[in-house]
C-alpha positions as CSV (number, residue, x, y, z in Angstrom):
1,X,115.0,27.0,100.7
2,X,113.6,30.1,101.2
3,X,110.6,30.5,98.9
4,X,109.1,33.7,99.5
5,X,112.9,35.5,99.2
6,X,112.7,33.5,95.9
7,X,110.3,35.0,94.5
8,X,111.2,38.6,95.7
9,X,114.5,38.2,94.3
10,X,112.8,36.8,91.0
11,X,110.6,39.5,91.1
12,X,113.1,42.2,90.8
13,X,114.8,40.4,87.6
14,X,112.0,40.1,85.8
15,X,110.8,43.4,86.8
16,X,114.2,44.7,84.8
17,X,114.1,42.0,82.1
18,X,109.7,43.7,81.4
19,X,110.7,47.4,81.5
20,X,114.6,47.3,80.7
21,X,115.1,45.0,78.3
22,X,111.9,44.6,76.9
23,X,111.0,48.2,77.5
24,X,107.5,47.3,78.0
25,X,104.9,50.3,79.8
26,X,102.0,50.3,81.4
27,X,100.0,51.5,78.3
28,X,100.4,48.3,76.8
29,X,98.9,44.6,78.0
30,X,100.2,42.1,78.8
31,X,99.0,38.1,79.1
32,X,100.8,35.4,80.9
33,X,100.2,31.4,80.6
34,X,101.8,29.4,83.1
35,X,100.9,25.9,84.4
36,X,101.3,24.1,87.8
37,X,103.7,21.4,87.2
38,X,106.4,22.0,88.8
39,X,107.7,24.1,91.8
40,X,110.0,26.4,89.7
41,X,106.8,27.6,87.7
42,X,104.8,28.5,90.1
43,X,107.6,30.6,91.8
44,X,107.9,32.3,88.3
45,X,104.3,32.7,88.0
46,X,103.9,34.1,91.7
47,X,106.3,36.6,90.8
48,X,105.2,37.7,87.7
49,X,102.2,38.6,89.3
50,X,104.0,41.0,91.5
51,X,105.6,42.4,88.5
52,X,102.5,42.8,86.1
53,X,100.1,43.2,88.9
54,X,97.2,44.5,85.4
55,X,98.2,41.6,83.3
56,X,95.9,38.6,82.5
57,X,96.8,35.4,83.8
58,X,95.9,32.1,82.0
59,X,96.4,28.7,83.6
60,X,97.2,26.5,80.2
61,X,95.2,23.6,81.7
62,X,91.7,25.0,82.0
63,X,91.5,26.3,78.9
64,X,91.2,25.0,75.3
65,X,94.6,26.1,72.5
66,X,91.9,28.1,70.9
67,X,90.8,30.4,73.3
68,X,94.6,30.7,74.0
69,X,95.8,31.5,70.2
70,X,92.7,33.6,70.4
71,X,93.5,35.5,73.6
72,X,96.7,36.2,72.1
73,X,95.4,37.4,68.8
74,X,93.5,39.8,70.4
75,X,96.1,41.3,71.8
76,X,97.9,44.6,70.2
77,X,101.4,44.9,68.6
78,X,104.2,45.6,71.2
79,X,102.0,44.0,73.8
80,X,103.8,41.1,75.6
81,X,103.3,37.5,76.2
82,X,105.1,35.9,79.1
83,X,105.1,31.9,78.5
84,X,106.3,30.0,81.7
85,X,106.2,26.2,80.8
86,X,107.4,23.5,82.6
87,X,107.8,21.4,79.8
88,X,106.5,23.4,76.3
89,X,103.4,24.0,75.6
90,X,102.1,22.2,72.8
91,X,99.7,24.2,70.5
92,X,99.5,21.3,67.0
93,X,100.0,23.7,64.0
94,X,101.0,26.7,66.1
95,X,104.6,27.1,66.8
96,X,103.7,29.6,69.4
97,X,106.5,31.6,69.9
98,X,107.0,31.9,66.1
99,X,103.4,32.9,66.0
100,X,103.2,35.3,68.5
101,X,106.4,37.2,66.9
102,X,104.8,37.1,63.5
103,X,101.4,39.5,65.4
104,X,104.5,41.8,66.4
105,X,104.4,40.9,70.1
106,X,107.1,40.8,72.4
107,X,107.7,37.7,74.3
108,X,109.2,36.2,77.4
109,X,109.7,32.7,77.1
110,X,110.5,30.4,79.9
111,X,110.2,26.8,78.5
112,X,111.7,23.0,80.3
113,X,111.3,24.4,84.1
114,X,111.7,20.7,85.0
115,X,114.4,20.0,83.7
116,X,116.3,22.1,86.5
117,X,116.4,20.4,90.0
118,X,115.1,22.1,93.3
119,X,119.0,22.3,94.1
120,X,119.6,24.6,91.1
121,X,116.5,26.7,91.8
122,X,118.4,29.6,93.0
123,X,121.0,29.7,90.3
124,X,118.0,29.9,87.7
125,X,116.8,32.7,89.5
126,X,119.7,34.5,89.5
127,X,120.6,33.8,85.9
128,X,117.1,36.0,85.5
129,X,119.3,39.4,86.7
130,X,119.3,41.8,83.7
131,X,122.6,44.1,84.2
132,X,122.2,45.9,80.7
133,X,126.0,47.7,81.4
134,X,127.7,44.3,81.1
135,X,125.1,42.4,78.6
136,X,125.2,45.3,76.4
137,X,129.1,46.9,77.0
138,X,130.4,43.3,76.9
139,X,128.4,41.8,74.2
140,X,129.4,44.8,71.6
141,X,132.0,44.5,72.4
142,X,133.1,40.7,71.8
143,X,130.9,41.1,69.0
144,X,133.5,44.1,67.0
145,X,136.3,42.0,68.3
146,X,135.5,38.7,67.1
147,X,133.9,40.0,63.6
148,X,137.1,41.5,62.2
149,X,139.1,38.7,63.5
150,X,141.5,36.4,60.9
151,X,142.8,33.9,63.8
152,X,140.6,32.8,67.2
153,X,142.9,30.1,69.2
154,X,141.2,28.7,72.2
155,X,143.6,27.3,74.9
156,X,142.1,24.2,76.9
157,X,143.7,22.3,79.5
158,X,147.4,22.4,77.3
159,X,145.6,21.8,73.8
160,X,144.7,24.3,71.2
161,X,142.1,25.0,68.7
162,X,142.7,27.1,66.1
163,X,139.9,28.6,63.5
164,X,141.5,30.8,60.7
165,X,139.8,32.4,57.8
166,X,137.9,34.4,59.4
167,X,134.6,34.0,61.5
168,X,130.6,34.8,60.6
169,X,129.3,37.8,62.1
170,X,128.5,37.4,65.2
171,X,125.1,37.3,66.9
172,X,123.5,38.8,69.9
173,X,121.3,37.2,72.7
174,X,122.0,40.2,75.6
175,X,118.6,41.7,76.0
176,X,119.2,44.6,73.4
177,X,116.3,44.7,71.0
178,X,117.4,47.7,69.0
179,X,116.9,47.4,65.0
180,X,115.4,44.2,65.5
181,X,111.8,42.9,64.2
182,X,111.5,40.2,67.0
183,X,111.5,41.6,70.8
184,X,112.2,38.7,73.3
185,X,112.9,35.4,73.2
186,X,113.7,32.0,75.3
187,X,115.0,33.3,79.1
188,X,117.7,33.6,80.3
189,X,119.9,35.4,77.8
190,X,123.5,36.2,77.7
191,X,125.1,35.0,74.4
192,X,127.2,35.7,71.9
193,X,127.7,33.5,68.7
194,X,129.1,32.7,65.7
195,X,130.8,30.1,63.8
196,X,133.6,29.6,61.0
197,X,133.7,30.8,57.8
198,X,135.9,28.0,56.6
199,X,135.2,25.3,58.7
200,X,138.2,22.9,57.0
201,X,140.5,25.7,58.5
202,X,139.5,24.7,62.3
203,X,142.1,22.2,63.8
204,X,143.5,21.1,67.0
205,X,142.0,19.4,70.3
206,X,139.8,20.8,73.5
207,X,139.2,19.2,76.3
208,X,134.8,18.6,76.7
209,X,133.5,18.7,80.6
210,X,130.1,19.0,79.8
211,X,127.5,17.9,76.9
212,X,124.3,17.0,76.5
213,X,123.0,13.9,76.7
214,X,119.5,12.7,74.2
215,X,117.2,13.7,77.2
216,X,118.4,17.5,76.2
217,X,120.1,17.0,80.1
218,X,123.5,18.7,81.2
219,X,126.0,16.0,82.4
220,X,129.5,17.0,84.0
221,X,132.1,14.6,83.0
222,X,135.8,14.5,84.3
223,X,137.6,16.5,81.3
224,X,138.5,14.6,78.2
225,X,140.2,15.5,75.0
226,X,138.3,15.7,71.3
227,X,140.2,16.3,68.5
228,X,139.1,18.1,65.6
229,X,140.4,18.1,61.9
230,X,139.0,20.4,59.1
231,X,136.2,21.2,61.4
232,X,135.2,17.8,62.5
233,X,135.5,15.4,65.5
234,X,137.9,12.7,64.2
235,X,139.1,11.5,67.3
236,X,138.3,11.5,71.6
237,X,140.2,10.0,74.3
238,X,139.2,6.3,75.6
239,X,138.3,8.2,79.3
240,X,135.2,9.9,77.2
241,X,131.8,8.4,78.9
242,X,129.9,6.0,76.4
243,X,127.4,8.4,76.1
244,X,129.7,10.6,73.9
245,X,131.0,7.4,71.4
246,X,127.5,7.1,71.0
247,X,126.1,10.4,70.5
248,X,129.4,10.8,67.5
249,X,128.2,7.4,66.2
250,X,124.2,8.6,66.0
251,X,125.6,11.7,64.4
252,X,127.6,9.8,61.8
253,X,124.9,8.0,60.7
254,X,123.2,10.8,58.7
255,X,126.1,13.4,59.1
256,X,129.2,15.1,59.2
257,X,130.4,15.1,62.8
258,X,130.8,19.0,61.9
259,X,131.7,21.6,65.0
260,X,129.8,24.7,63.5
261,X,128.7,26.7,66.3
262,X,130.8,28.7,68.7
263,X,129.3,30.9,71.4
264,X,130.7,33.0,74.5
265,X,128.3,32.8,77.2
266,X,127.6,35.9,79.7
267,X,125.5,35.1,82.0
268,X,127.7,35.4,85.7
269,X,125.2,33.4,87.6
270,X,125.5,29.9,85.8
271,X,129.1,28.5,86.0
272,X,130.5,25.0,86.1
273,X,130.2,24.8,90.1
274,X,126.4,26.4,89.7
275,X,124.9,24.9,87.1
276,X,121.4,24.4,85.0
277,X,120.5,20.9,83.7
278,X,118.1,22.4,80.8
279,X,121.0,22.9,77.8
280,X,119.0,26.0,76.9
281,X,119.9,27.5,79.8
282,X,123.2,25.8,80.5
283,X,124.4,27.4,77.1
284,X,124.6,31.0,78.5
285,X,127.5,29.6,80.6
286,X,130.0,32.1,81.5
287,X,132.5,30.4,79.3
288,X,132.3,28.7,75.5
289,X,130.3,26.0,74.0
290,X,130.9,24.6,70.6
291,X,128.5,22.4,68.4
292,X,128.3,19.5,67.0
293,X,126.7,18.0,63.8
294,X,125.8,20.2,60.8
295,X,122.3,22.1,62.2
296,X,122.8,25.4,62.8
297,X,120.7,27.2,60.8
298,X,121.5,30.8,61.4
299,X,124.2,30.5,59.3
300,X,124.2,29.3,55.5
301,X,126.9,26.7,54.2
302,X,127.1,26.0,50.6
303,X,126.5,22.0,50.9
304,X,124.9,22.4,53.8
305,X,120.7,21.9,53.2
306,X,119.4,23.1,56.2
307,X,115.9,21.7,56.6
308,X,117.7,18.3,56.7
309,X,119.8,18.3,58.9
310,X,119.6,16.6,61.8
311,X,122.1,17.6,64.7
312,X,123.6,20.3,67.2
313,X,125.0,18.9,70.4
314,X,126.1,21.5,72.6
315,X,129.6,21.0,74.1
316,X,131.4,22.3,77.1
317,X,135.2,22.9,76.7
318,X,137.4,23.8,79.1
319,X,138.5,26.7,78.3
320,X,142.0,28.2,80.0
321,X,142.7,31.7,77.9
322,X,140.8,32.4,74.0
323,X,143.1,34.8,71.7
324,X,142.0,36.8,68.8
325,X,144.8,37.2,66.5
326,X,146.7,36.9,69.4
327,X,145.1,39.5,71.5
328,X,143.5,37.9,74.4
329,X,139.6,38.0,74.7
330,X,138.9,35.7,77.7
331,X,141.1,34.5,80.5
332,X,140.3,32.1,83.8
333,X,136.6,32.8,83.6
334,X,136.7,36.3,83.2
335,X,136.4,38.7,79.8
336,X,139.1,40.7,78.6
337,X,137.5,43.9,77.3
């Protein structure tokens, strides 16, 4: 592996992800914290230098969560705050991105370096490139298309699901900021979401390749079907791995084994033969994941309290062609819009 392109390469994504998406400027500061765990950091952190050659640099080891809070708190709204974190930074009281949001900061956050292998280095690094024509012209645009929509059908591997009534409006994770109170967020992006509006009107079967496992660690798994009635996980074939009969079972203990969520991934670099172990990233798959369990809480569900629940378990289907009121939307891996 070729470290030093590495970080040239990661230097020109975040370079665009700072003054493109984040529309930061030299006028304003801008602090960085990084650690030294892990190889993927510090090729973050060496590039970030390059790219905010003024900013202060902070080394979360030698120096105490005060003076950090406070070095951040001294900083001036629209200022940024790049976090690169091998694992998360841990701050007691202070949920730190939360916090740094509410001072009207923008902020970068890459959290759970670790979790991706030195293999995958280069496809994290990639997943980094901000292309605001297709984020932006592609994420509006699934967005008008799945809001108005009565009927989405997802066709996987010779099974169908299909979610009538109608769907939540959708959400964006595409690097477009405009309107919005919070600038930035966890990196990298490329996400549209949503869920059903009636969730006992979702029925039919996928096919799951991919799920996370309780160490929050991607798993590829040879295809296997789960079939879902009135929006929950009734049945799975006996080929699913253990791990899934008992991550249903843990679920059933304190909830409905509920699919809620349903998001379209955009980011081109991360696919099923290039993929991220960290689910945070993995999500942004070019492709769909779906849920499971009843946490979600962007969405409110009458019966559904959300400080108690418990549960969202990302899964991977396969997914062959998704319609929307029979107008196809996504086909083999690619967007229809």
């Amino acid at each position: 592996m070729d470290i030093p392109t590495l970080i040239a390469q990661a230097t020109t994504h975040i370079q665009n992800i700072v003054y493109h998406a984040l529309e930061h400027n030299d006028s304003q500061q801008a602090l960085v914290i990084f650690d030294t765990e892990n190889g993927l950091t510090n090729i973050l952190t060496a590039a970030y230098r390059v790219a905010l050659p003024t900013a202060t640099f902070i080394d979360f080891a030698t120096v105490t969560k005060d003076e950090i809070i406070a070095a951040c708190d001294a900083l001036a709204p629209k200022d940024l705050v790049v976090l690169i974190q091998s694992s998360n930074f841990r701050l007691d009281e202070f949920r730190i991105r939360l916090h740094l949001f509410q001072h009207q900061l923008k902020v970068i956050e890459h959290l759970h370096l670790y979790r991706n292998t030195e293999d995958s280095w280069v496809t994290y690094v990639e997943s980094l490139a901000y292309d605001p024509t297709w984020y932006r012209g592609t994420g509006h645009a699934l967005k008008a298309r799945l809001e108005d929509t009565k009927t989405l059908r997802i066709e996987s591997a010779g099974v169908t699901l299909t979610v009538e009534g109608g769907l939540e409006t959708p959400k964006l994770n595409i690097g477009d900021y405009t309107g919005m109170d919070n600038i930035g967020g966890t990196f990298p992006i490329g996400e549209v979401f949503t869920e059903s509006k009636d969730f006992t009107r979702m029925n039919g079967s996928l096919y799951i390749y991919a799920f996370a496992g309780p160490d929050f660690l991607i798993n590829m798994h040879e295809p296997f079907r789960v079939d879902i009635e009135q929006g929950l996980v009734v049945n799975w074939e006996h080929t699913a791995p253990q791990t899934f009969t008992d991550i249903v079972a843990l679920v059933k203990t304190y909830e409905r084994p509920l699919i809620r969520e349903i998001g379209f991934g955009l980011n081109r670099a991360i696919t099923r033969e290039h993929y991220l172990k960290d689910i945070t990233a993995f999500e942004r798959i070019l492709g769909m994941h779906v849920s499971l369990g009843e946490k979600h809480s962007v969405y409110k569900k009458p019966g559904i309290t959300t400080h108690k629940t418990k549960f969202h378990v990302d899964l991977f289907p396969v997914v062959d062609s998704v319609f929307v009121d029979d107008s196809g939307i996504f086909e083999q891996g690619a967007y229809l819009l």
